[in-house]
C-alpha positions as CSV (number, residue, x, y, z in Angstrom):
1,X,6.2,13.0,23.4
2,X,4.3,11.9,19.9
3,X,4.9,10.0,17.0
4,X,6.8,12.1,14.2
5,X,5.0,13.9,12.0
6,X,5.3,11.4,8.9
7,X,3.1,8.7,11.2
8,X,0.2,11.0,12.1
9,X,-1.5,10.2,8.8
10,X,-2.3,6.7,10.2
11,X,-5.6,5.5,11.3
12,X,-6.7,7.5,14.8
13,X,-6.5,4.6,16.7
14,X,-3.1,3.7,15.6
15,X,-2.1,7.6,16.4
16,X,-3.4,7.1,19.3
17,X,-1.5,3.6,20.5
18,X,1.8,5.2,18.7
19,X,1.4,8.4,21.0
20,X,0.8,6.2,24.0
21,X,3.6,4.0,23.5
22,X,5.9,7.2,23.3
23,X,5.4,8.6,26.8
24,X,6.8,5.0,27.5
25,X,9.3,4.2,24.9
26,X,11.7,2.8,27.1
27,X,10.1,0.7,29.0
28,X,7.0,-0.2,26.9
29,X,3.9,-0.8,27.6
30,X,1.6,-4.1,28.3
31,X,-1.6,-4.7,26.3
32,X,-3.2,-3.9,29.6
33,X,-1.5,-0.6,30.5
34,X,-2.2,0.6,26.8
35,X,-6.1,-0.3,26.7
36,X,-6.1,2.3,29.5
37,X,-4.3,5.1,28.5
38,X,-6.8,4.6,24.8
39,X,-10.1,4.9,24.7
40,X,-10.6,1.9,21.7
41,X,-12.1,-1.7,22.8
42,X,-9.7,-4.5,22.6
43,X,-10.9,-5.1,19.2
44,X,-9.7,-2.0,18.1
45,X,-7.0,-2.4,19.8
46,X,-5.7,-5.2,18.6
47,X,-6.1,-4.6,15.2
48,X,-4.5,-1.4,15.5
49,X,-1.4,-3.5,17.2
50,X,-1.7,-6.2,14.3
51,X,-1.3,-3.0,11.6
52,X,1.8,-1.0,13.9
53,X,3.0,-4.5,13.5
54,X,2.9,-5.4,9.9
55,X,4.8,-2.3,9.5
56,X,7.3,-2.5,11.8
57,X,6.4,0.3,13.6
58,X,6.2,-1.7,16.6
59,X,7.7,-4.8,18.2
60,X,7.0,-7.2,21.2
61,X,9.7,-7.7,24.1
62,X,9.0,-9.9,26.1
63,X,11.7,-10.4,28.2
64,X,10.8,-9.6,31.6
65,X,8.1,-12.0,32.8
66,X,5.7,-10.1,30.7
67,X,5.1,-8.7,27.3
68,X,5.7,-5.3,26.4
69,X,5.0,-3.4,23.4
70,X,8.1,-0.3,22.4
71,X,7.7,1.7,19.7
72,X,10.7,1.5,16.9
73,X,12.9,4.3,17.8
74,X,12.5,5.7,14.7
75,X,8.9,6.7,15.4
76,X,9.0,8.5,18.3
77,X,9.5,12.4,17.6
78,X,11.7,14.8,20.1
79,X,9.9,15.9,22.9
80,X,8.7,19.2,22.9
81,X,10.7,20.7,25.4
82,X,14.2,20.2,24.0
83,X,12.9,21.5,20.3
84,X,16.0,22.7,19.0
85,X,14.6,24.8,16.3
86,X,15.6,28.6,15.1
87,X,12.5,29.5,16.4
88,X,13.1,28.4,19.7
89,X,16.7,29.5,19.9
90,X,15.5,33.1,18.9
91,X,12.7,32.5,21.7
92,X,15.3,32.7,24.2
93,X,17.5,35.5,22.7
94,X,14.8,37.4,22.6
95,X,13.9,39.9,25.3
96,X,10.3,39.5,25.3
């Protein structure tokens, strides 16, 4: 999965946490697990955390003996295999 649309106008390194975060949305993802599935130092990485943030396009759980970061739910697009758009309905209509 991705961020929605409206969100890809952000910063590339916040794309690229938001993106991260949405193969995982359910569980989340610790600052460890996340500074290796994005290539940014933990500079970067933190300040594109501290913006997500501000925004509240992210939050911190941290519930389970460790803290995870989970996207807002309103972030996270659908995945691309359950697209249910004309297009795709006409996809499989379609003899072709």
């Amino acid at each position: 999965m991705q961020a929605k649309p409206e969100y890809r106008d952000r910063d590339d390194d916040e794309v690229a946490v938001l993106d991260a975060l949405a193969d995982r949305a359910d569980e989340g993802m610790t600052v460890f697990e996340l500074r290796s599935h994005v290539d940014l130092d933990i500079d970067d990485l933190e300040d594109a955390l501290a913006e997500l943030k501000a925004d509240g396009l992210i939050s911190a759980d941290d519930g389970d003996e460790r803290t995870v970061v989970v996207p807002d739910e309103n972030v996270i697009g659908p995945d691309q295999h359950e697209e249910n758009s004309t297009l795709s309905w006409l996809r499989d209509r379609l003899p072709f």
